[in-house]
N, C-alpha and C positions, 0 to 999 in steps of 0.2 A: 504494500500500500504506500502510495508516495503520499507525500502534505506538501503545502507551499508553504515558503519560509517565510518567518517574520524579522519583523523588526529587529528582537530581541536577538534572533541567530546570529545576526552581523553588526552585532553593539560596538564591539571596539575594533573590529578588521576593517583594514582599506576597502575602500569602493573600486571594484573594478569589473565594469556595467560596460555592456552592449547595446544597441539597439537597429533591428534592421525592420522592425514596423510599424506605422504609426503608434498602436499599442505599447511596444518597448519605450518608443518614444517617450512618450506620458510620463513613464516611470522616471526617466531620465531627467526628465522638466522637470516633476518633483523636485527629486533630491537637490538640482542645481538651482532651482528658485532663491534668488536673491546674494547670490554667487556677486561678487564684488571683484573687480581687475581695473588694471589701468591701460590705458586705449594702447599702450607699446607691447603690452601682451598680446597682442593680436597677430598672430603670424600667417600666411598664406603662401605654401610651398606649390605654383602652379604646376612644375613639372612633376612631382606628384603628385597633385590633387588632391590634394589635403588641407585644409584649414585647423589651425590649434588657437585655443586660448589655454593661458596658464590661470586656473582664477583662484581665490580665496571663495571657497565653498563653505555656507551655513551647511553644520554636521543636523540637518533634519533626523535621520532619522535616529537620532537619539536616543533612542527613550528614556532615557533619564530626564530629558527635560518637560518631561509630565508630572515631574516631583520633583520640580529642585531645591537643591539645598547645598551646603556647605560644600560638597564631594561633588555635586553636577553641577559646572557651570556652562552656561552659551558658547558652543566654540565652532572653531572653522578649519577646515585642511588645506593646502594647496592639491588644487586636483587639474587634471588637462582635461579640456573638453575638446574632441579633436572630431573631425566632418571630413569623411573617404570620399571622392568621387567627384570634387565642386570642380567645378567648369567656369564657374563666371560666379564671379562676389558683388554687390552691388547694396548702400547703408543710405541709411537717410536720418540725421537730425543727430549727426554725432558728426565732428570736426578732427581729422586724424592728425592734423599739424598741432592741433592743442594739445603735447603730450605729457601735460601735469593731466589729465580727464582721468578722472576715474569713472566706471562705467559700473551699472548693476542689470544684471541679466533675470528679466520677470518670468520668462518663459522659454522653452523651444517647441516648434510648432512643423510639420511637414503639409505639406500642399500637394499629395501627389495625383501628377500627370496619367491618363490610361495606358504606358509604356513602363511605369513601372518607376520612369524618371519623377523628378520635380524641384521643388523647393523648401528647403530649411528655413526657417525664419526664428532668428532668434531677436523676440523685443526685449528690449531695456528700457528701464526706468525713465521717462522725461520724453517721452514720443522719440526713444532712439531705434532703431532698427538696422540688422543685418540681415537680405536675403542670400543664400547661397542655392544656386542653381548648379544640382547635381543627378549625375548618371543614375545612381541606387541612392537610396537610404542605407546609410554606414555610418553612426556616431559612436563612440565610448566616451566616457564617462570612467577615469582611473587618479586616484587618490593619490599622492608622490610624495606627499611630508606627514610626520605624526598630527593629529590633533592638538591646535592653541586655542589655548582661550580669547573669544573674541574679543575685541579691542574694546569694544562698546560696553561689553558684560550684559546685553541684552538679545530677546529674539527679533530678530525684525519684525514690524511689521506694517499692516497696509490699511494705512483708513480709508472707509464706508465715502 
């Protein structure tokens, strides 16, 4: 009998997430919701066709922060969010020459074409936007430093 894993199975292991369907997708947007970077982190390797961010990832799934206390506090990882297959990148309401920007990523979102191709759309915070137009759906989602404590010592979050 298999079960699907929880939260709790991967409290303290690195994240190291796949996604090749919209549905994986979702799960990915989760955990990187409110993911924090600065606009130099932004790479785009064309002759591989790969797009990376390096970002400061909110550790969602926690659970310890459904009872915090003295031993759970808010914290973040550096994790890569990386995009197989982009063909042509294209942002709107973000400024790449301002590179004091820090940027906060709200969502990731796929757009797909009847060929199986389409569109990554990752929005950010303040009406920013990356589209990436690619071949397949291919992102991961991998954790690279231990967990710190967030700078803020708070959860994000989003007013109504």
């Amino acid at each position: 009998m298999t079960q699907d894993a929880t939260f709790e199975d991967g409290h303290e292991a690195p994240l190291n997430l796949g996604a090749l369907t919209g549905d994986d997708l979702q799960v990915l947007s989760a955990l990187a919701q409110d993911a924090v970077f600065p606009i130099t982190e932004m790479k785009w390797a064309a002759k591989q066709a790969r797009f990376a961010l390096l970002v400061n990832r909110f550790r969602w799934e926690d659970g310890a922060l459904a009872a915090p206390g003295p031993k759970h506090r808010p914290e973040r990882v550096q994790s890569l969010l990386v995009v197989e297959n982009v063909q042509r990148i294209a942002s709107q309401g973000i400024d790449r020459k301002d590179t004091d920007t820090i940027l906060s990523l709200l969502s990731i979102t796929f757009e797909a074409d009847e060929d199986g191709s389409g569109h990554v759309m990752l929005t950010l915070a303040g009406d920013g936007a990356i589209r990436l137009q690619v071949e397949a759906l291919e992102v991961t989602l991998k954790d690279v430093t231990r967990p710190y404590a967030a700078p803020s010592r708070h959860m994000p979050t989003h007013p109504d």
